[in-house]
N, C-alpha and C positions, 0 to 999 in steps of 0.2 A: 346704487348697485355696483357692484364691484367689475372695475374696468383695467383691467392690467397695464394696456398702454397710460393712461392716465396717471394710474398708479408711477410707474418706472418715470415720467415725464416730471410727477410731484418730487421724489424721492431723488432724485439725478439735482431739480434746480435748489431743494433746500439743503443737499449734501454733497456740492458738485465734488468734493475732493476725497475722497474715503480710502483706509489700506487697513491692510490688519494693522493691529494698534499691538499686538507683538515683537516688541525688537530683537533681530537677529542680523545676523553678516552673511550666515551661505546655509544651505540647505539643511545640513544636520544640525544648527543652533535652532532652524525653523522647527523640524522635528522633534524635539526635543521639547523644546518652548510648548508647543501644540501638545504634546502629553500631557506636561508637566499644567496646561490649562481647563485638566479636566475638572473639574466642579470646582473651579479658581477661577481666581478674575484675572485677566489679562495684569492687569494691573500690581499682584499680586507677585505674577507671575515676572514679570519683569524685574521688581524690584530682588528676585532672590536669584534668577540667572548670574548676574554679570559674575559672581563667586565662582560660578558652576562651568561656565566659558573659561573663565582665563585659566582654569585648571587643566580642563579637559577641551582638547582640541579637534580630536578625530576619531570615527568609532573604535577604533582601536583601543586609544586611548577609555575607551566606557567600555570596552568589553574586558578589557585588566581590571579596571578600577575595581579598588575593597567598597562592596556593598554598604556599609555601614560611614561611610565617608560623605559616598551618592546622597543617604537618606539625611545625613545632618542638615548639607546644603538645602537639599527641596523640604526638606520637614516642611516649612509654612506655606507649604501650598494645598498641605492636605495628602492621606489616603500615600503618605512617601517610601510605605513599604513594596506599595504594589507598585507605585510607579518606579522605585527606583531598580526593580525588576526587572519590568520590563524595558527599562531602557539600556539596563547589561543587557539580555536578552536578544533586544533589538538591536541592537552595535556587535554583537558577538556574529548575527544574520550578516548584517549589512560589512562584516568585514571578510565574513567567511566565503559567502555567495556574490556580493557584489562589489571586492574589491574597497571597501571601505566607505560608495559613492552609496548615496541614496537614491533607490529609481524612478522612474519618471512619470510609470503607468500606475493608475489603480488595481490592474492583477499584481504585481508583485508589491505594491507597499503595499495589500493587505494581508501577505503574507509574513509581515514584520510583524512580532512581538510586541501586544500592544495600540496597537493600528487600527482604527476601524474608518469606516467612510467620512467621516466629519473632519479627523488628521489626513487623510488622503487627500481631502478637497482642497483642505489647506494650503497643502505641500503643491499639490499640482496646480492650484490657480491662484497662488500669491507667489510662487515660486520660480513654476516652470512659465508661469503662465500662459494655462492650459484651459476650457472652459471648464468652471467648476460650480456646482451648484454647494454650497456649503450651511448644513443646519446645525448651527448650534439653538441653544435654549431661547433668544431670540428668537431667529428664523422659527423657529417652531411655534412658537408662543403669537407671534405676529402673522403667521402666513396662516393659523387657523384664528384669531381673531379678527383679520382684515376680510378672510373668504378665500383664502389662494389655494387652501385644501382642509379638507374634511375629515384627514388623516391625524393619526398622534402618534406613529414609528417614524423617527429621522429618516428612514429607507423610501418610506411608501412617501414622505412630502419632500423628499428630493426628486421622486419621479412626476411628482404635480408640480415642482416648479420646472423642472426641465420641457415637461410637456406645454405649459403655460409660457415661457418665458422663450425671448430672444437668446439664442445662443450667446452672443456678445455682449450679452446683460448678465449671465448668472453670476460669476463673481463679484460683481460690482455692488449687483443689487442688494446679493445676501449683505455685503458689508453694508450698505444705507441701513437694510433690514437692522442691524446690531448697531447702528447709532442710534439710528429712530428707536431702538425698543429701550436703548438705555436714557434719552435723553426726552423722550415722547410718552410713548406708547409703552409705559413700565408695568411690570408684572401685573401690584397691587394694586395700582388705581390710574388708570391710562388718562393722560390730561386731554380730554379729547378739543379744549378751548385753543390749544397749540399745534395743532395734528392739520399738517399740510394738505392730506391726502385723505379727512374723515368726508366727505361725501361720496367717497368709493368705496367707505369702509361699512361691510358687514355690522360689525360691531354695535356703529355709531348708525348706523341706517335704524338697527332692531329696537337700540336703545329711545331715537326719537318715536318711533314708531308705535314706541309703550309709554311715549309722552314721561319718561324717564328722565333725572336727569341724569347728565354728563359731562 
């Protein structure tokens, strides 16, 4: 059965060291990055930055930039018409309303162009380091295959792990949550022979339970 402390206790000793796997130097390379990682791989995502940085420095600096420039650089991360939009967009906000700086709270970064709660989490609890419950496709994938929620809107299983979880845990966790799901617990076939934490896990409870294997 699924035991949350248990769970956090599993996940904390097989990952003691975890951060977002995004590299950046200060808040608006974090934001950025975090756009430009939407249905990309961190990984992905990293390798096409550092072009994108040494260029451009400050939102200002992306609120002039020639759109057609933006898109060359991010092209290989995907979907770089939209995103290179909104990141004019959002740097054009962030220069005009807040002085150039990126803010601190989730009512105003989800006012930025582009923004939704999964970049806000980001920003505020790898950043500010603020608590932040953060779902990506992992987190989602895992916290309704373990049992953490019943939910399938990023919104409604941010408020089940909030509710579920230690304050002092949500950022940390959700990153375990995205190593464990890439390195464990994978989309297509969850290795469950490897899986630190499957005697908590839903999953793995229903699958023996139907004398399945796993």
């Amino acid at each position: 059965m699924v035991s949350i402390d248990k769970i956090i206790q599993g996940l904390n000793k097989e990952y003691p060291d975890v951060m977002c796997t995004l590299k950046y130097d200060d808040s608006l390379q974090l934001l950025i990055a975090t756009q430009l990682a939407a249905q990309c791989t961190d990984k992905r995502v990293n390798m096409t930055t550092p072009e994108l940085f040494l260029k451009y420095h400050t939102a200002k600096d992306y609120a002039y930039a020639d759109i057609n420039d933006i898109e060359r650089m991010i092209r290989p991360t995907g979907f770089f018409h939209n995103k290179a939009k909104n990141i004019i967009k959002c740097c054009e906000v962030l220069e005009s309303l807040y002085d150039g700086h990126v803010p601190d709270n989730m009512d105003e970064l989800l006012k930025l162009p582009g923004v939704g709660r999964k970049t806000a989490n980001v920003i505020l609890g790898e950043f500010f380091g603020k608590p932040a419950v953060i779902v990506d496709t992992h987190t989602k994938r895992l916290s309704n295959r373990i049992g953490l929620s019943k939910e399938h809107t990023p919104e409604k299983i941010e408020k089940d792990l909030m509710r579920i979880l230690p304050v002092n845990e949500w950022t940390q966790f959700c990153h375990r949550l995205v190593f464990h799901g890439r390195e464990v617990c994978r989309a297509r076939k969850p290795d469950c022979r490897l899986c630190c934490i499957k005697e908590y896990c839903k999953y793995f409870n229903v699958k023996n339970s139907d004398g399945a294997s796993v």
